[in-house]
C-alpha positions in Angstrom: 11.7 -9.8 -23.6 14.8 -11.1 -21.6 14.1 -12.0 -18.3 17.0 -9.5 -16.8 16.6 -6.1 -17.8 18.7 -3.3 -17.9 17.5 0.2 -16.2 17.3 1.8 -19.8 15.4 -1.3 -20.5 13.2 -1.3 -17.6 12.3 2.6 -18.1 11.2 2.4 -22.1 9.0 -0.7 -20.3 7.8 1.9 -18.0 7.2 4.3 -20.9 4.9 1.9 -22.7 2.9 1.3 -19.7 2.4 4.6 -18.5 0.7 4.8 -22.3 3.4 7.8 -23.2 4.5 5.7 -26.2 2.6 3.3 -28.4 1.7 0.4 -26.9 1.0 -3.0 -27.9 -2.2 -4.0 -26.0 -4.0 -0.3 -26.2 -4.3 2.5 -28.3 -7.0 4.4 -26.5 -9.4 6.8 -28.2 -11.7 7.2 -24.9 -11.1 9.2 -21.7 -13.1 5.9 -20.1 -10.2 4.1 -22.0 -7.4 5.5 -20.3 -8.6 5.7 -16.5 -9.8 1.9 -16.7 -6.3 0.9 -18.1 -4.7 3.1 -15.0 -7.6 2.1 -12.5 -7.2 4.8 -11.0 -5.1 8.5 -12.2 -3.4 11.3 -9.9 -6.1 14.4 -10.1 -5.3 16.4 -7.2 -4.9 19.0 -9.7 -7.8 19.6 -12.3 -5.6 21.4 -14.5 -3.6 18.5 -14.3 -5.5 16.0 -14.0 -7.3 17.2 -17.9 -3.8 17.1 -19.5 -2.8 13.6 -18.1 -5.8 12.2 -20.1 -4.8 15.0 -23.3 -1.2 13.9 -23.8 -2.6 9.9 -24.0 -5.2 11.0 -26.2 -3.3 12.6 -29.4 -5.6 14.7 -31.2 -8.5 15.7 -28.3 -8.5 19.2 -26.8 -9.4 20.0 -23.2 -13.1 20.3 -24.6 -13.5 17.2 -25.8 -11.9 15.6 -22.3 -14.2 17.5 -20.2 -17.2 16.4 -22.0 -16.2 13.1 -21.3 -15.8 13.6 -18.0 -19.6 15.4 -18.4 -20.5 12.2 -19.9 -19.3 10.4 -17.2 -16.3 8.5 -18.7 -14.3 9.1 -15.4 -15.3 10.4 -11.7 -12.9 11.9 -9.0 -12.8 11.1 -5.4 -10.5 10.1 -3.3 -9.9 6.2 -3.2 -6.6 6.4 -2.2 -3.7 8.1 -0.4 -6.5 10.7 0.7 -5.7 11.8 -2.8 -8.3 12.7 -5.3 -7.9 10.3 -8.4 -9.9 9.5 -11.7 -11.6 6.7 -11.3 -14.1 4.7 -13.6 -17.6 5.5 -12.4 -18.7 1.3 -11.8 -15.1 0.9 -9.6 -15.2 3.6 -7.4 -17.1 2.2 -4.2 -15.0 -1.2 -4.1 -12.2 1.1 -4.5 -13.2 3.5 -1.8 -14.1 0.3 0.6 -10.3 -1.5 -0.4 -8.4 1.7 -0.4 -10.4 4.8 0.7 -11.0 3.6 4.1 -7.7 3.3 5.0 -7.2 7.0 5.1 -10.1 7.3 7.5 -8.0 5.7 10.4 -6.2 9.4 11.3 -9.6 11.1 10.7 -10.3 11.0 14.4 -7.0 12.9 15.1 -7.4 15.2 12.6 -11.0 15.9 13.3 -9.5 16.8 17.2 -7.4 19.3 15.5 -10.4 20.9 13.5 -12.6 20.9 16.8 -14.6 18.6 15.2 -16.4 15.3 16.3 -17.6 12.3 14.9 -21.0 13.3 15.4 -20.2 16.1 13.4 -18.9 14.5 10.4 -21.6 11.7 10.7 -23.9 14.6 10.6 -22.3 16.5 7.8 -22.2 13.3 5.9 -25.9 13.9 6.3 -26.6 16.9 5.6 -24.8 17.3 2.5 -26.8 13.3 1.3 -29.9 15.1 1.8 -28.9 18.5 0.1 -27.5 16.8 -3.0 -30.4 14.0 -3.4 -32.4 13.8 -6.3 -29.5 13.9 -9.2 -28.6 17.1 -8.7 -25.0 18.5 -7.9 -23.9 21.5 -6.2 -20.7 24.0 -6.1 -18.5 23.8 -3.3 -19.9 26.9 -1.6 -23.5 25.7 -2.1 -21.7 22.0 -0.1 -20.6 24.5 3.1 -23.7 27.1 2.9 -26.0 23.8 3.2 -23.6 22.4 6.5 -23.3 25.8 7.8 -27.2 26.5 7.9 -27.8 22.8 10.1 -25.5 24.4 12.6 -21.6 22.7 11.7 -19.0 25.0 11.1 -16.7 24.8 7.8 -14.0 27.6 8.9 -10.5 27.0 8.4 -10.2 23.8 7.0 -13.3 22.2 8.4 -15.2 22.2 5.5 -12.5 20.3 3.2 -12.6 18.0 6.1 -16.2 17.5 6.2 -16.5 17.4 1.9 -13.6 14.6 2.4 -14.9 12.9 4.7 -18.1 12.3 2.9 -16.7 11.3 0.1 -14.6 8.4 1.4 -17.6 7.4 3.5 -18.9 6.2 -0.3 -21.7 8.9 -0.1 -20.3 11.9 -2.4 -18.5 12.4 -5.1 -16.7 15.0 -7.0 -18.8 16.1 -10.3 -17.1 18.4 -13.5 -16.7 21.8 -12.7 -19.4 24.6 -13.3 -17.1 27.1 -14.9 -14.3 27.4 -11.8 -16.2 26.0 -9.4 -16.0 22.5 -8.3 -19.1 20.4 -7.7 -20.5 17.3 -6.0 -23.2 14.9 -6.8 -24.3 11.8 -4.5 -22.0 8.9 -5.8 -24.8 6.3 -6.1 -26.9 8.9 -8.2 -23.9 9.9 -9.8 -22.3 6.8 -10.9 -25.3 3.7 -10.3 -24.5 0.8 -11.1 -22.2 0.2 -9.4 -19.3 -3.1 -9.4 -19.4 -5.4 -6.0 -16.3 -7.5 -6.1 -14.9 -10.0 -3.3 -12.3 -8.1 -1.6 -9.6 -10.5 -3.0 -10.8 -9.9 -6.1 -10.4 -6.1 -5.6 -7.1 -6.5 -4.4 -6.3 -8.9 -7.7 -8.0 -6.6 -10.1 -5.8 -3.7 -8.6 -3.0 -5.1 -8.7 -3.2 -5.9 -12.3 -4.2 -2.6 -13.2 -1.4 -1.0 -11.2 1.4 -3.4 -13.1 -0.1 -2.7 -16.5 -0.3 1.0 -16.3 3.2 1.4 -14.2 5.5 -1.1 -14.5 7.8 -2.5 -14.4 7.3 -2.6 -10.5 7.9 -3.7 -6.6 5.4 -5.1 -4.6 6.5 -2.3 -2.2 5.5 0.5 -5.1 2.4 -1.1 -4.9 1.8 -0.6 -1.4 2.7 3.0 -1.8 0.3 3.1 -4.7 -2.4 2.4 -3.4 -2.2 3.1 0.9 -2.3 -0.7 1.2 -0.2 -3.1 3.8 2.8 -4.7 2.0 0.8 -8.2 3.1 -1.9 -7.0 1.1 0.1 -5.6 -1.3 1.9 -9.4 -2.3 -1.4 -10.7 -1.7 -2.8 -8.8 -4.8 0.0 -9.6 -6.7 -0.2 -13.5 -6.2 -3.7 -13.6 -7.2 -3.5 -11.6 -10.4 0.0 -14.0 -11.1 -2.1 -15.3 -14.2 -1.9 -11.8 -15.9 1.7 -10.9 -14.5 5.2 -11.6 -16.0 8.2 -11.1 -13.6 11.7 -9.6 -14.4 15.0 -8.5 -12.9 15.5 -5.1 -13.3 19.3 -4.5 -12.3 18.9 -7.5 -10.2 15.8 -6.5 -8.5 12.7 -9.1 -9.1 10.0 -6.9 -10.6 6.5 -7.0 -12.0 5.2 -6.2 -15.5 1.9 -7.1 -17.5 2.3 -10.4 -19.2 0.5 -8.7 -22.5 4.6 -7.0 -22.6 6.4 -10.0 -21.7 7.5 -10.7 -25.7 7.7 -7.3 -26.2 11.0 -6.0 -26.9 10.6 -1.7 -26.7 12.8 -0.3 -29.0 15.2 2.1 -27.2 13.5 5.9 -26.1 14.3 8.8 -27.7 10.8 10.6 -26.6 10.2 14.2 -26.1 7.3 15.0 -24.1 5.8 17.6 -21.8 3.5 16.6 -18.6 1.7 18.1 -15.7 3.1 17.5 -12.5 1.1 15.4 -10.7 0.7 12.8 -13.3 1.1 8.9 -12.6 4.4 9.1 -14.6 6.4 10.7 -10.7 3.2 10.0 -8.8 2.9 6.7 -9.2 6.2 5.4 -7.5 7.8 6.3 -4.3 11.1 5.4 -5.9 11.9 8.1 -8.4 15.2 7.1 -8.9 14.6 5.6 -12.5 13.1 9.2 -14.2 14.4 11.6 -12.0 17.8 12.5 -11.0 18.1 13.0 -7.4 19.8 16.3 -8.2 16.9 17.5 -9.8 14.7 16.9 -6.8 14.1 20.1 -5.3 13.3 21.5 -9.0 10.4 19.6 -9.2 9.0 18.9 -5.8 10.0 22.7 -4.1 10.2 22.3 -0.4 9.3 19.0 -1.1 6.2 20.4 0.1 4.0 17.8 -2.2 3.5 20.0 -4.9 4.8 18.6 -8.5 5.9 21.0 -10.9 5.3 19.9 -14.9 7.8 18.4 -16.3 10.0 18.1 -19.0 11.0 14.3 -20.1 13.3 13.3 -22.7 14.3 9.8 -23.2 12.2 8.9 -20.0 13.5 11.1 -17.6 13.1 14.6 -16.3 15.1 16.9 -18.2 13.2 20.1 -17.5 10.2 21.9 -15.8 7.9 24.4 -17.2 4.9 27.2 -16.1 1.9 28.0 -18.2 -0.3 31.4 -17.9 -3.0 31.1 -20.1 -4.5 34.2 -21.3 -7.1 35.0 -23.1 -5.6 35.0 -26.5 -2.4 32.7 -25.9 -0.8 30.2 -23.4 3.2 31.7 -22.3 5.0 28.3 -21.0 8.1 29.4 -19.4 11.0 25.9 -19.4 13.4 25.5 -16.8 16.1 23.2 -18.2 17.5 21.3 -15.4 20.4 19.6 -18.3 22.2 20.5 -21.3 19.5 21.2 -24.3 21.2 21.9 -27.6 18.9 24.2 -29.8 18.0 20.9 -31.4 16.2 19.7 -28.0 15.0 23.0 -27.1 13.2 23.0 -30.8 11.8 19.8 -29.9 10.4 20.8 -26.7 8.7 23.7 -28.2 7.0 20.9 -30.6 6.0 19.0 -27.4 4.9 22.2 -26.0 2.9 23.4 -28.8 0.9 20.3 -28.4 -0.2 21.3 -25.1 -1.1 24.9 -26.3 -3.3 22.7 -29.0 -4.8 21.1 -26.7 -5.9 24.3 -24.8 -6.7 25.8 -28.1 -4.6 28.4 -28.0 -1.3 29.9 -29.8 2.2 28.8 -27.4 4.5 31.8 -26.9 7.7 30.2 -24.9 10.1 31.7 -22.1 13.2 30.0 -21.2 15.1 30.7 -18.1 18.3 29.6 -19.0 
């Protein structure tokens, strides 16, 4: 691999890491596989967060991920960003100590604007420890019915407060659904066993696992990544150097895994569909190498921080798309946001019936335009 790249370059890099094309290092079989390459995956969205592990993992259905997640391939919580991610069950409480914690400096302020105190949360924290010990997990309702009977009120948006809170405090964690409804489990019962590392270690193994499973990248994306200081950030970096290779990507000195520094990827011609908060937008502030600033508002509406799916073609955004699943069929309805011939549009159906495979269920397609 030449030392400067160009963008084109640089994205089908980004393609390769991200685990949407075949990779050299990795082809994972396991949902464990895929969230310890990422360290940690966008899950803000179940929905999402299923088919972000599905379209890495040809061949499984939405079944077969969730009993992974039963088996306890991957947990979510919120170790970053005050973001729920997939994690890998031994990583999460370094991760929540590194990371998580950093979110907790505006939870005074925001517990003011709840009417809330620290005793309060300190007590929640409590409350719900004691309710879920013994291996157990319960539903979210069952979570606010247990704070609501010791006396601390979960109205308006108390209670997500209070369920955060304990989670980043290391205590709970967010179990598989039961049917709709999401569940929590104490995180030491949950996931025991837990890894202690040094916290330059964290930062080094972090880093690492960023750069494989995004970049080419900044020390900056980094930061934004993962909530850290941009010292911290480069300090990560530096110590995970053994592992790293660096590049200039139009100029710009970049990061990449080391395991790609011969690797020349051929150039991208890929046709894939995927949710919309998966690492491929959420894991880089700057957008500008996937998606046209023009196509901005399509896929962040409001820019109110919710993602629509998206099309990508060649790396880059070339569409959006719905899904209503009923009971006997998924209807996707495609936004082009460019040109597609009936050539693409054909192949977008094939990337979209791969989806509907994965749901189990036959695709019937809507496009607006």
């Amino acid at each position: 691999m030449p030392d400067d790249l160009s963008a084109a370059d640089a994205l089908a890099l980004r393609m390769t890491s991200l685990l949407l094309r075949t990779h050299p290092s990795l082809r994972p079989g396991t949902v464990a596989e895929v969230v310890q390459w990422f360290g940690a995956m966008q899950a803000q969205d179940l929905a999402s967060g299923l088919w972000s592990l599905g379209a890495r993992l040809p061949g499984q259905s939405v079944v077969d991920v969730q009993a992974a997640l039963e088996r306890r391939e991957a947990l979510r919580t919120w170790p970053m960003r005050g973001t729920v991610h997939l994690v890998p069950p031994a990583d999460a409480r370094w991760m929540l100590e590194l990371t998580g914690v950093r979110s907790l400096a505006g939870a005074a302020t925001r517990r003011a604007q709840l009417g809330l105190t620290e005793t309060d949360a300190d007590r929640a924290v409590d409350v719900l420890g004691s309710a879920l010990a013994g291996g157990g997990r319960l539903t979210r309702a069952q979570c606010l019915a247990a704070l609501r009977a010791a006396g601390i009120g979960t109205d308006g948006q108390r209670g997500y407060h209070l369920l955060w809170y304990a989670s980043v405090r290391g205590v709970t964690c967010v179990a598989p659904n039961l049917g709709t409804e999401q569940t929590f489990a104490l995180l030491d019962e949950w996931a025991p066993g837990s890894r202690q590392l040094e916290r330059d270690e964290a930062l080094a193994l972090l880093a690492h696992r960023y750069v494989r499973g995004h970049g080419p990248v900044t020390a900056r994306e980094f930061a934004g990544w993962t909530g850290l200081t941009l010292t911290d950030a480069r300090r990560g970096l530096a110590a995970a150097d053994d592992l790293l290779s660096t590049v200039r990507v139009d100029g710009e000195p970049m990061h990449v895994d080391a395991a790609l520094a011969d690797t020349a990827p051929p150039p991208l011609d890929d046709m894939i569909v995927l949710p919309g908060f998966d690492e491929y937008l959420l894991g880089y502030r700057d957008r500008s190498l996937i998606l046209d600033p023009a196509h901005q508002a399509a896929v962040v509406p409001g820019n109110n921080g919710i993602f629509q799916a998206t099309v990508v073609r060649s790396g880059r955004v070339v569409g959006v798309w719905k899904r209503k699943v009923g009971r006997t069929a998924v209807t996707v309805t495609v936004q082009p946001l460019t040109t597609l011939d009936a050539a693409a549009r054909a192949r977008v159906e094939q990337a979209l019936g791969r989806y509907a495979d994965f749901l189990g269920l036959p695709p019937r397609f809507d496009w607006l335009t």
